[in-house]
C-alpha positions as CSV (number, residue, x, y, z in Angstrom):
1,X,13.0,21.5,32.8
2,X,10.7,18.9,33.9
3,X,11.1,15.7,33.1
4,X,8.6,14.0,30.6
5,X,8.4,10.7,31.9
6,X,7.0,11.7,35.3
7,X,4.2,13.2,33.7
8,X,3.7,10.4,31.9
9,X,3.7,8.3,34.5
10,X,1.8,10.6,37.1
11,X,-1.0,10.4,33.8
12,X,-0.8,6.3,33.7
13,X,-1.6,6.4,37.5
14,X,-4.7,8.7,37.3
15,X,-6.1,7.1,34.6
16,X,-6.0,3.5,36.4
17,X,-7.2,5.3,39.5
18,X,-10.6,6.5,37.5
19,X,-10.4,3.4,35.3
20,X,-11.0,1.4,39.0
21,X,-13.9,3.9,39.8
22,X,-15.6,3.4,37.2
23,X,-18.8,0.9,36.8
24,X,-18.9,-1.8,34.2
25,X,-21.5,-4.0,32.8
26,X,-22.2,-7.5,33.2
27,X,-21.7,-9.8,30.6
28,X,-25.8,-10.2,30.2
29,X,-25.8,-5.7,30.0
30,X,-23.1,-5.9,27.0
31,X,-24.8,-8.8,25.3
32,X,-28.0,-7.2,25.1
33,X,-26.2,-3.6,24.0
34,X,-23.8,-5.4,21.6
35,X,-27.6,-6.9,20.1
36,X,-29.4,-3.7,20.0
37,X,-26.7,-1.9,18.0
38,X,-26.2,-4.7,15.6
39,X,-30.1,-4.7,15.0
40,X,-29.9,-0.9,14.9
41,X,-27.3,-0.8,12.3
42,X,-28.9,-3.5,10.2
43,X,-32.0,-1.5,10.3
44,X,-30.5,1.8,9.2
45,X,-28.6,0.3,6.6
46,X,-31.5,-1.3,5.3
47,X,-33.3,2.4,5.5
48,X,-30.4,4.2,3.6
49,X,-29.9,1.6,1.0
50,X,-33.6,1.5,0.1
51,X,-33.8,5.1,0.2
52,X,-30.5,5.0,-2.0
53,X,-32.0,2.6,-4.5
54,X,-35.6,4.8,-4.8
55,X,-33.2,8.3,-5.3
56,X,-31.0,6.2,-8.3
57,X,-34.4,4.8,-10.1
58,X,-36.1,8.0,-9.8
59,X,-33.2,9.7,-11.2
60,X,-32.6,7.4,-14.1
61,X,-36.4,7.6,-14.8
62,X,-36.1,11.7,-15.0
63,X,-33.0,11.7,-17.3
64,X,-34.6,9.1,-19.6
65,X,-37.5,11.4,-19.9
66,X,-35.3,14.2,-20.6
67,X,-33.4,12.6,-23.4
């Protein structure tokens, strides 16, 4: 039976080895991601709660008509 923990450990090596490998971005490259995803989310939040907001008024409009 092999034993668990070498595997474990074999997988904690390989992943530091690819983790070295990899490229990172600057502080200035994750600034200007970090903005453009908060200024995207803003902006689809904004989107979905207006469209929200329309769908509710237009259904409360159509079920007063009906009553």
């Amino acid at each position: 039976m092999k034993n668990p923990f070498t595997s474990i450990r074999l997988f904690y090596k390989e992943t530091l080895t690819e983790l070295k490998k990899a490229s990172w971005p600057s502080k200035i490259e994750l600034r200007d991601s970090t903005c453009v995803v908060l200024i995207a989310t803003v902006i689809l939040g904004s989107y979905v709660a207006l469209i929200d907001f329309s769908l509710m008024n237009g259904v409360e409009l159509l079920t007063s008509w009906v009553r």
